[in-house]
LOSE-715499 format. One record per residue (C-alpha): x negated, y, z negated; residue in three letters. Coordinates in pm, whole numbers, padded with zeros to 5 digits, always signed. Example, Ala and Ser with C-alpha at 12.3 -4.5 7.8 and 13.67 -1.06 7.14 Angstrom:
// LOSE-715499
-01230-00450-00780ALA
-01367-00106-00714SER
***
This chain:
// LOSE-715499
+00149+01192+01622UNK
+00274+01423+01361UNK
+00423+01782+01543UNK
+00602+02095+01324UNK
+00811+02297+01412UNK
+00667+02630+01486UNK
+00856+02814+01181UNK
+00756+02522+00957UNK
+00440+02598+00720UNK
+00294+02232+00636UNK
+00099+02126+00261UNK
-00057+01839+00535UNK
-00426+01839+00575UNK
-00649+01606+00795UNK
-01021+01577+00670UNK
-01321+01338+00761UNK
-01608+01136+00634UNK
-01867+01174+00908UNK
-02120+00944+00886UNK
-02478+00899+01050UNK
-02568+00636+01262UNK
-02771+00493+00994UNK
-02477+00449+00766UNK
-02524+00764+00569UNK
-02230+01014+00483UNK
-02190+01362+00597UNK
-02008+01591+00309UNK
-02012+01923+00251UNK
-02141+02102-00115UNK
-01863+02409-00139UNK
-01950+02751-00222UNK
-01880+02845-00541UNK
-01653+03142-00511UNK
-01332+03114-00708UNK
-01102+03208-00437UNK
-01129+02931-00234UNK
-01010+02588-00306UNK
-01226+02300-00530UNK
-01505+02605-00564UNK
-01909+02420-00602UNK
-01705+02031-00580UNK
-01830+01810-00286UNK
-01572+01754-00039UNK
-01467+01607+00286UNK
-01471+01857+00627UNK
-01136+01929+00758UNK
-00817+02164+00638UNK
-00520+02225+00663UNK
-00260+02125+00997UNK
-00126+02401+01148UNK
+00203+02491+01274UNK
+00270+02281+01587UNK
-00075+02077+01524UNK
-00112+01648+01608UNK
-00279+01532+01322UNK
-00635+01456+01603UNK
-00597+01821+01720UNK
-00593+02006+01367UNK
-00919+01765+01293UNK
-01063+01843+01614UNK
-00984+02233+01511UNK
-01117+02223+01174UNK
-01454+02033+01268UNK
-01517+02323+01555UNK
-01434+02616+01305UNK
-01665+02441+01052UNK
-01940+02248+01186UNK
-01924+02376+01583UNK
-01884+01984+01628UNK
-01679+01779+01921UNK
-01552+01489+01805UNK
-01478+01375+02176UNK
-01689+01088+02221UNK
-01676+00961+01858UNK
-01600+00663+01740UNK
-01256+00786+01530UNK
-01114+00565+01278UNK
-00843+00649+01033UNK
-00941+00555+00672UNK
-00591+00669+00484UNK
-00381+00891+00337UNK
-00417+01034+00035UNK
-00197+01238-00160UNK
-00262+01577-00412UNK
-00001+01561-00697UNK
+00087+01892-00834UNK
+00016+01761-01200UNK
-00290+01632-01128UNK
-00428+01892-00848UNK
-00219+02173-00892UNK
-00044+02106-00546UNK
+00138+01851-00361UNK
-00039+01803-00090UNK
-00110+01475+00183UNK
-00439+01441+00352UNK
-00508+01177+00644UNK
-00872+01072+00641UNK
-01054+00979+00894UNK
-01400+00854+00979UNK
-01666+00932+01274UNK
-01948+00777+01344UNK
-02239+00810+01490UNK
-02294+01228+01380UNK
-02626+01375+01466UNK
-02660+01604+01139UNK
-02943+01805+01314UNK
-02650+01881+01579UNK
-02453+02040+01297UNK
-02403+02408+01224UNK
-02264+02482+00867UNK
-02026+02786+00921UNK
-01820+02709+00564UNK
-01983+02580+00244UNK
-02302+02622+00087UNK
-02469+02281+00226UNK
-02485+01953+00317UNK
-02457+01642+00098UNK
-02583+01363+00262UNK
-02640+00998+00157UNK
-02520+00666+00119UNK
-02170+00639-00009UNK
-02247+00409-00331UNK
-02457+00680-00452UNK
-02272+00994-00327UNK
-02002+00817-00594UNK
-02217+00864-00917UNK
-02163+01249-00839UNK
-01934+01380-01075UNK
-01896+01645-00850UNK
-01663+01495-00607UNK
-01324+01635-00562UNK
-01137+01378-00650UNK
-00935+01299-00324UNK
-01339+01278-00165UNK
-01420+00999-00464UNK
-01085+00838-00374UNK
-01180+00823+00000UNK
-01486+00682-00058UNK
-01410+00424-00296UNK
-01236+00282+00011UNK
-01480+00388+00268UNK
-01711+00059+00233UNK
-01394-00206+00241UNK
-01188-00036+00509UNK
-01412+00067+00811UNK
***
């Protein structure tokens, strides 16, 4: 379990590949206003850990905020960790992925983003317009869980 001090700001993120139980992957298509981070890219769900946040309970957070989804009773996997490099990303930043499965997408309500990508990971990948940390995740989606 990963806990900050309350004073302590954090450049840790937790996000998640949620996936259907039919195998397919649940990603989000980001709006395309420039204020916000990787604007119009195709992403995982998740953000950033708060303060005094477990890495489960920022997850568990982020999904609510997002999607209004529980992940209690989920089968919860961690994929990896994955890290931003300032050259590269313009931060340094580490995200813990993680994967759930068995998501009813018709359960879903999209608060952030402009949609929902959806689709088998091997062909989510031909996208060039994955973030890359997302492409990175699922390159090692299909050999890991």
């Amino acid at each position: 379990m990963v806990i900050f001090p309350e004073n302590e700001e954090t450049n840790i993120g937790v996000h998640a590949i949620l996936t259907t139980s039919d195998g397919k992957v649940i990603l989000q298509q980001r709006d395309s206003n420039p204020n916000i981070v990787n604007p119009g890219k195709i992403s995982m769900f998740g953000g950033t850990i708060k303060k005094t946040d477990s890495l489960k309970k920022a997850l568990r957070r982020e999904l609510l905020e997002e999607l209004e989804f529980d992940l209690k009773n989920h089968p919860l996997s961690k994929l990896g960790t994955y890290e931003k490099k300032k050259q590269i990303d313009g931060i340094d930043y580490t995200i813990h992925v993680y994967v759930i499965k068995e998501v009813d997408l018709k359960k879903l309500k999209l608060h952030e983003g402009k949609d929902f990508v959806v689709g088998k990971a091997k062909e989510i990948l031909k996208n060039p317009n994955l973030t890359r940390i997302t492409r990175l995740a699922l390159t090692d989606y299909p050999e890991k869980v």
